[in-house]
N, C-alpha and C positions, 0 to 999 in steps of 0.2 A: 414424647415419651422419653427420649434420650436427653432431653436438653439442657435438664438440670444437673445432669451427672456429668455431659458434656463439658459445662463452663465448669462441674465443681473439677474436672481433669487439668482444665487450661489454665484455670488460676493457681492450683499448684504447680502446675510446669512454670508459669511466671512467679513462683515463689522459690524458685532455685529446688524443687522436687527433681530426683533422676526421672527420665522417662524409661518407660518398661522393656521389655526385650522386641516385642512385637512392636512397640513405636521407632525404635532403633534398627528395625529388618526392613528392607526393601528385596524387591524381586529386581533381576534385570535381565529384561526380556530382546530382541536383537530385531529391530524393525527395518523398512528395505530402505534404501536411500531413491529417490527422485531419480528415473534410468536406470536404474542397476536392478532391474525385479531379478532379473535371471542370474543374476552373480551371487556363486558361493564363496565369495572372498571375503574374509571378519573383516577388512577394513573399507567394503561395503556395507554397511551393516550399521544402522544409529541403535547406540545402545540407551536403552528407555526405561529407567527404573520405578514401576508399578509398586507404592506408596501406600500405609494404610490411610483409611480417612481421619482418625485423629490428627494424624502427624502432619495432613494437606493444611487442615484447620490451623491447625500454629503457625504455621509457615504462611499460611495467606494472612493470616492476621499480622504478623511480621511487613510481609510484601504492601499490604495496604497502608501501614502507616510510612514504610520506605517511599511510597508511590507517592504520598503527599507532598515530599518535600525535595524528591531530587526535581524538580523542574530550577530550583538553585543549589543544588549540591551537587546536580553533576554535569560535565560539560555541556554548552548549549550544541556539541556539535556528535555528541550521543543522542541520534535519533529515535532511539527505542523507548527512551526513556525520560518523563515530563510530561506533564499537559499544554506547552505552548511549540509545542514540535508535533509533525507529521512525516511519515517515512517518504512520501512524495514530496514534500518540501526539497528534500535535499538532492531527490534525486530532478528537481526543478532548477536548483542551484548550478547540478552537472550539467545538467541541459543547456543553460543560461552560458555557462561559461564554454563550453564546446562553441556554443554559434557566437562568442566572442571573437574568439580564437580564430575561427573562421575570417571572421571579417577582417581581424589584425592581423594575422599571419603570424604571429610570433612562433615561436619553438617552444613546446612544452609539453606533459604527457600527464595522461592520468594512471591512477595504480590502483590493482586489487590488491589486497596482503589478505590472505585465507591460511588460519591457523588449524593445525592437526585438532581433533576432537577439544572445542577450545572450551568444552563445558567438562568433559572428565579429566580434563590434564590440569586443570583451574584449582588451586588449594588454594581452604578458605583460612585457617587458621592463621597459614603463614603467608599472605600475601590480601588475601581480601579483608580483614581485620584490619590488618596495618592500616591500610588506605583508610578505609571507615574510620581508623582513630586519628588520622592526621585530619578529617575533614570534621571534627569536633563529636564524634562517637562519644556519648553517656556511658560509662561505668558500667552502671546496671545493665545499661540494653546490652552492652559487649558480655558480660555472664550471663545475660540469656540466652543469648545467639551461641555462647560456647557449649551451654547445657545443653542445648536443642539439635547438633551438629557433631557434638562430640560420641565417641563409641559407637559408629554406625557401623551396621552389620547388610551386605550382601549377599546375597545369593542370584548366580547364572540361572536360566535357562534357556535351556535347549531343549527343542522340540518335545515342549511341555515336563518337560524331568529334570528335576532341581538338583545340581551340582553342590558341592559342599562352602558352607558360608567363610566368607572371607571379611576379616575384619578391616575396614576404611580405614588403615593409619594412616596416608595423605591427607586425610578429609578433604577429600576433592568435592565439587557439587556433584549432582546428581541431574541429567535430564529427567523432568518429568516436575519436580518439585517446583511450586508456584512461584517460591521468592529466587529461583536460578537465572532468571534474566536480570533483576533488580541486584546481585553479587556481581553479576559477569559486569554488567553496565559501571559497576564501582572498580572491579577490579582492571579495567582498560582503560580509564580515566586517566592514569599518568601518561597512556605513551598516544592519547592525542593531543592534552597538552602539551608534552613533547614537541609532537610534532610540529602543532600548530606554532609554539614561538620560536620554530627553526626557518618555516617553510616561507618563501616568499607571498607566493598562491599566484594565482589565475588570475588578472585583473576581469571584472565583469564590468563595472559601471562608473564611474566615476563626477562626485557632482565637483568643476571646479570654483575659484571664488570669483567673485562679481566683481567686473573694473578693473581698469589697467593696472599693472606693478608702479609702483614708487619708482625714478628715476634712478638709474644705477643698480635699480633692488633685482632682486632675481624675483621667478613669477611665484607667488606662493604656493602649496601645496595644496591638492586639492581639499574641498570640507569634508566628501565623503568616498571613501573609496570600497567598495564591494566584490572583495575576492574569496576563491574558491580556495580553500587551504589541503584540508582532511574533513572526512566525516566518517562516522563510525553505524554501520549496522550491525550490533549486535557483536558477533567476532570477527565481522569481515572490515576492515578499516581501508579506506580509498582516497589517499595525499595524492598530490596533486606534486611537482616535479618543473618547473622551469629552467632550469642549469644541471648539468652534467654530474656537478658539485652534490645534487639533492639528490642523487640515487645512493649515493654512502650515506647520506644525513638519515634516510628514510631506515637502512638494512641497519643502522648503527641503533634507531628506536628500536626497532626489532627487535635486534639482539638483546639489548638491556631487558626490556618487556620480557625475555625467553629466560634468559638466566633468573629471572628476580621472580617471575610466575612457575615455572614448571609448563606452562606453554611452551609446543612447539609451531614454529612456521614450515609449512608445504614446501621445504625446499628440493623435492624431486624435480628435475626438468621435464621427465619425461608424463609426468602425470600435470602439468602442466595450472597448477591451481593459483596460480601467484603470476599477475599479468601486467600488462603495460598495454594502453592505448595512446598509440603518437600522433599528435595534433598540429597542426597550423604546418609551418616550414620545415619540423622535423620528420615528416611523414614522408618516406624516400630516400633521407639521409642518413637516419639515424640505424644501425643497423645491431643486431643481436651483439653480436661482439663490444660493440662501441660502448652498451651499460656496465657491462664487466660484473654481474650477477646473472651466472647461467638460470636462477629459477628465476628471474622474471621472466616472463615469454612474451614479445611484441604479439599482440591478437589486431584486428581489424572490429572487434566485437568485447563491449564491457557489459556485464552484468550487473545490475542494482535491483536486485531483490524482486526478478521477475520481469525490471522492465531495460530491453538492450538499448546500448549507447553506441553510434557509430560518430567515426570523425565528421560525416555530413550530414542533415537534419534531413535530406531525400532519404537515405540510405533506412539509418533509424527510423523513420515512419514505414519503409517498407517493412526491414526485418521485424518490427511487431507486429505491423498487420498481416504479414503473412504466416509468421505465427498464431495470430488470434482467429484467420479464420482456419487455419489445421486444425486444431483444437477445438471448434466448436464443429465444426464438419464432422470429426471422427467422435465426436459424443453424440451429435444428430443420429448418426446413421447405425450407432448401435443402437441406440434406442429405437430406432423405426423399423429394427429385427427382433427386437424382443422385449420393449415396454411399451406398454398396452395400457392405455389409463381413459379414463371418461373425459371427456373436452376439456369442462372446469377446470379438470385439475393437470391438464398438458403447458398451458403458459407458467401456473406457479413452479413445476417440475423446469423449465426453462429458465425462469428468473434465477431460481435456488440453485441449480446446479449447472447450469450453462452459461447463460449473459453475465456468470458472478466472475467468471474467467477475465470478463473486457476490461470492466470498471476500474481495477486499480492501475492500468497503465492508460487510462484515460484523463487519467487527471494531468498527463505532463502531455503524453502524446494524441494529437488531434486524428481521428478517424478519416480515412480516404473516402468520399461520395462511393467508389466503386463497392467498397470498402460495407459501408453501409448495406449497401446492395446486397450484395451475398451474402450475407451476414443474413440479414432478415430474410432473404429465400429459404434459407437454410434451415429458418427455423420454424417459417409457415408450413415446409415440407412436413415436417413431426407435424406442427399440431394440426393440418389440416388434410395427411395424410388418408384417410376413411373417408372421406368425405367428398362426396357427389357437386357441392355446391359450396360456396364459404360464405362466411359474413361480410359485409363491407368494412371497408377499412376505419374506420372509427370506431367500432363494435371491437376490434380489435384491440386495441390500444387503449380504449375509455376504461377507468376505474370501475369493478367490479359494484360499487353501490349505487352504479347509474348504469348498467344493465350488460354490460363490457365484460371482457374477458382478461381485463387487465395486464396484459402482457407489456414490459418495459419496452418502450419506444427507445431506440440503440441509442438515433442522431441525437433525441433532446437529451439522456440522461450521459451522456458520455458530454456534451457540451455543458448539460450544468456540471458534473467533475472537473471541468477545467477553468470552467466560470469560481468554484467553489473554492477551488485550491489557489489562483490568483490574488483572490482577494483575499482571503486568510494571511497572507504573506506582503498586500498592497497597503490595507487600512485596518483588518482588524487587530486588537490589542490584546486579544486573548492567545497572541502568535509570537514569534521571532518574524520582525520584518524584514523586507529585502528592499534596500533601496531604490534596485532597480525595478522591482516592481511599482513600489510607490513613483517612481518619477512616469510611468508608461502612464499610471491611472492618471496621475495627478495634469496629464497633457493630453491624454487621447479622450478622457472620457468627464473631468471636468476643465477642460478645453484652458487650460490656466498656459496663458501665451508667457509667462515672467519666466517660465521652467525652460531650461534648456534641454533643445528637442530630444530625448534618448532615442538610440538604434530600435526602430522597430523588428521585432522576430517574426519570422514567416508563420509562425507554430500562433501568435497574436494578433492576425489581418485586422482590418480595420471593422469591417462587422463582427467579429467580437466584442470591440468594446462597443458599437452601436446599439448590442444588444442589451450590455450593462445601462448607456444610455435610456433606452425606450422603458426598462424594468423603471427607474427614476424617474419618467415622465409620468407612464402608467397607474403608477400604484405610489401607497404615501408608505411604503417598506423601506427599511433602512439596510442597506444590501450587506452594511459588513454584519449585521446581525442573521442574515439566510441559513439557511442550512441545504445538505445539499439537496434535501427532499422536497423543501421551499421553492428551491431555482428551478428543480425536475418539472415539479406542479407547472409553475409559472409559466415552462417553456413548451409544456404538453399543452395547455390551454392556450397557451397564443396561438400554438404551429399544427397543430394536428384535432385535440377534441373539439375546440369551441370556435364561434364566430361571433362578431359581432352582430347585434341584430340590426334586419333588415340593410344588413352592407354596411350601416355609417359607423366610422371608427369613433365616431363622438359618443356611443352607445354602448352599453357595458356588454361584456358577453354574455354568450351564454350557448348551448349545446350544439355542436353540428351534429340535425339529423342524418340517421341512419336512412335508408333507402326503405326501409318497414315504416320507420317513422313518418317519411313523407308522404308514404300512401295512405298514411292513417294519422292524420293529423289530430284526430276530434279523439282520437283513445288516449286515455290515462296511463299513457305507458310506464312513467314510475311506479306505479303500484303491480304494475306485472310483473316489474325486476325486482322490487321488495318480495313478490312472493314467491318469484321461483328462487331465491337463495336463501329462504325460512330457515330457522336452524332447524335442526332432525332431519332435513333431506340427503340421502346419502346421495356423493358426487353424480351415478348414477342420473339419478332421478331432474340432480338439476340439471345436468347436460341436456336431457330431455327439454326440461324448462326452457332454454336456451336456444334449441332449435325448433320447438314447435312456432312462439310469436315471428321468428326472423324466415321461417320457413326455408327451412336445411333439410326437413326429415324427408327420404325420397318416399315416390307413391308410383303407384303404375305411370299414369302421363308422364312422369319425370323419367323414368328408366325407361320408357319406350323411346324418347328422344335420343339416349344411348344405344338402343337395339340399333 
């Protein structure tokens, strides 16, 4: 109904048309920050500007054709933004190079730099422009982007009553608008190049060259050398600091960045948002005073976008998993007080809003066996909480179109996340490679004896890449092309749903019975799970479905054994 009117709106806003008053109004509404529910402090508080839909439409259509092309127009070390970048990548990078550090001992530190509200203090006209036209910005697009950004009108609310409009002469961006990540990510672009051809970096990996030096000659330099520099999330940027020298190098980026943006840096000491994590030999020595920038604050604990980094790789596998399982505990046990749902739909409810908490710091960090344990106790409590009797355990874990409850296996799918994230960085080309990843694969897993042996990581045991192995024997899949629902599969059916038939591994697989199944060999049991998940059956009724074949539903003889 709207569609035609729709694009005849958009193609005059791209023909240099003003937009109207109502495309130029936003709301800005005051949402809580992450820990601070209970704080009435405004500088708690993200401010969120609620957008009509015409106006998202432009801007996403803006944002999409930007999206296309920064994977080379903006740094490969802005992770937010590109298709050949992943935000675990880099925080694989920091991992990589901490358990260097380890091993070398040298002196050297990592940094957060965490800028005041880096999305409303950001003006587009006089600083995001610029950048976009020094990186070969068209004409045209630039007086579209001016049409569309120009004369913006706000309006506060508070506690749903609208305060009087104020007109955006900064034209700062706006949270909430589509293409705001795709500005910000241009407009931080100078001060990681910056950075980067200041900074020495981390060394992580180094391939040196083959053969003795020349007589006399000094030894050559290595071919490939893989260090940690800076990387950027979004407005949180994290350089890296080997000499005493590189803490003015780093507050000197800053500064520039601050006077030239209209950004400000967290330089509060006591609110503490701008840190320093010290590694190898400076960890002891180096003391608060010795950086001679009161907002850095030496922590014990780095932040990357959810997943912590400590100076020892024991340390960091604790502090996440012992977050990971606080957090899934404290969402079990409210829901086992007051969500009440039919079986079926108790795993999806888990998958969706509970096991989604693991997965993204599973891709760098390996899960502890204990780890596992309570994790999945935890969550058989919820969904098996009513219930008299349970199903066995492959009934559990098996995909719901072969008669299962489909609930995410933790071990196999956090193992393909890390098998997934590896190789995207080892051999596939649709990535930024790491060379030390390539050298680990290209020695542990196609066993190439020419490579010079790289430092194995604790976080990469050798059945790890066994497992890469066996996937290669097994099957005729070509692994950098997996995905990571591909490896999930792969790894649920080797280790948990299926077996091989009659025990010989020369034998393709196929299902491990259930305990119903074994006692009823001669029943057609795919067509019983085909029809207790009919569509029109409401959750209800399959739950029913579900327990009558598996014999769950209690009867007198069963609750008498309880009397």
């Amino acid at each position: 109904i709207l569609g035609d009117a729709m694009l005849a709106m958009i193609s005059a806003m791209w023909e240099g048309s003003t937009l109207t008053a109502s495309q130029r109004t936003s709301l800005m509404v005051f949402g809580v920050k992450p820990g601070k529910a209970n704080s009435l402090l405004p500088g708690d508080l993200r401010r969120i500007s609620l957008l009509n839909t015409d106006f998202k439409l432009m801007t996403s259509l803006e944002a999409h054709r930007f999206k296309s092309t920064m994977t080379h127009t903006v740094s490969p070390l802005q992770l937010v933004a590109g298709d050949d970048r992943r935000i675990h990548h880099g925080i694989a990078k920091a991992r990589d190079a901490i358990q260097a550090v380890s091993k070398s001992g040298v002196g050297c530190a990592l940094l957060d730099l965490d800028f005041m509200a880096a999305f409303d203090y950001q003006v587009f006209n006089d600083w995001v422009l610029p950048v976009l036209r020094a990186k070969g910005l068209a004409e045209a697009v630039e007086r579209r982007l001016v049409n569309i950004f120009n004369n913006r009108i706000t309006i506060p609310v508070v506690n749903s009553v609208q305060g009087k409009a104020v007109k955006n002469i900064r034209r700062n961006l706006s949270q909430g608008c589509p293409s705001a990540m795709n500005w910000f990510s241009y407009a931080i672009d100078p001060l990681l190049c910056y950075l980067e051809r200041r900074l020495q970096g981390i060394p992580i990996y180094s391939l040196p060259v083959h053969g003795p030096a020349e007589r006399g000659a000094r030894r050559p330099e290595p071919l490939v050398v893989e260090r940690y520099k800076v990387l950027g999330l979004a407005d949180d940027v994290k350089p890296s600091v080997t000499t005493m020298e590189e803490f003015n190098t780093v507050e000197r980026g800053a500064t520039l960045f601050e006077l030239a943006t209209g950004n400000k840096l967290h330089r509060d000491p006591v609110k503490g948002k701008c840190k320093v994590l010290l590694l190898g030999r400076w960890r002891g020595r180096v003391q608060q005073e010795d950086i001679g920038l009161p907002h850095l604050r030496i922590v014990d604990t780095l932040a990357f976008i959810g997943v912590k980094l400590t100076a020892s790789w024991q340390k960091t596998r604790k502090e996440n998993m012992d977050e990971l399982q606080a957090r899934v505990k404290t969402t079990i046990n409210s829901w086992k007080s007051g969500k009440f749902q039919p079986l079926v739909c108790r795993p999806f409810s888990v998958n969706t809003f509970c096991l989604s908490k693991i997965w993204f710091r599973t891709h760098t960090v390996d899960i502890r066996e204990g780890d596992i344990t309570t994790l999945t106790s935890n969550v058989k409590q919820y969904i098996y909480q009513d219930m008299f009797y349970k199903p066995s355990e492959e009934m559990l874990f098996r995909p719901v179109q072969f008669g299962g409850l489909g609930l995410h296996n933790i071990r196999c799918k956090a193992l393909a996340s890390r098998i997934t994230s590896f190789l995207q960085t080892a051999i596939n080309s649709k990535f930024q490679s790491s060379a030390y990843h390539s050298a680990l694969y290209q020695y542990y897993c196609c066993k190439n004896e020419d490579e010079v042996v790289p430092p194995q990581p604790p976080y990469y045991p050798q059945s790890f890449f066994d497992i890469i192995i066996s996937m290669k024997e097994d099957t005729s899949l070509d692994p950098e092309k997996l995905s990571l629902k591909e490896w999930y599969k792969y790894l649920l059916e080797k280790k948990v749903t299926h077996q091989h038939a009659l025990g010989d591994p020369a034998l393709p697989l196929e299902l491990r019975p259930s305990h119903r199944e074994e006692q009823e060999p001669g029943h057609d049991w795919q067509r019983s799970y085909d029809l207790a998940r009919r569509k029109g059956l409401d959750p209800g009724k399959k739950s029913f479905a579900f327990k009558l074949p598996n014999i769950l539903l209690p009867y007198k003889e069963r609750l008498a054994e309880f009397q």
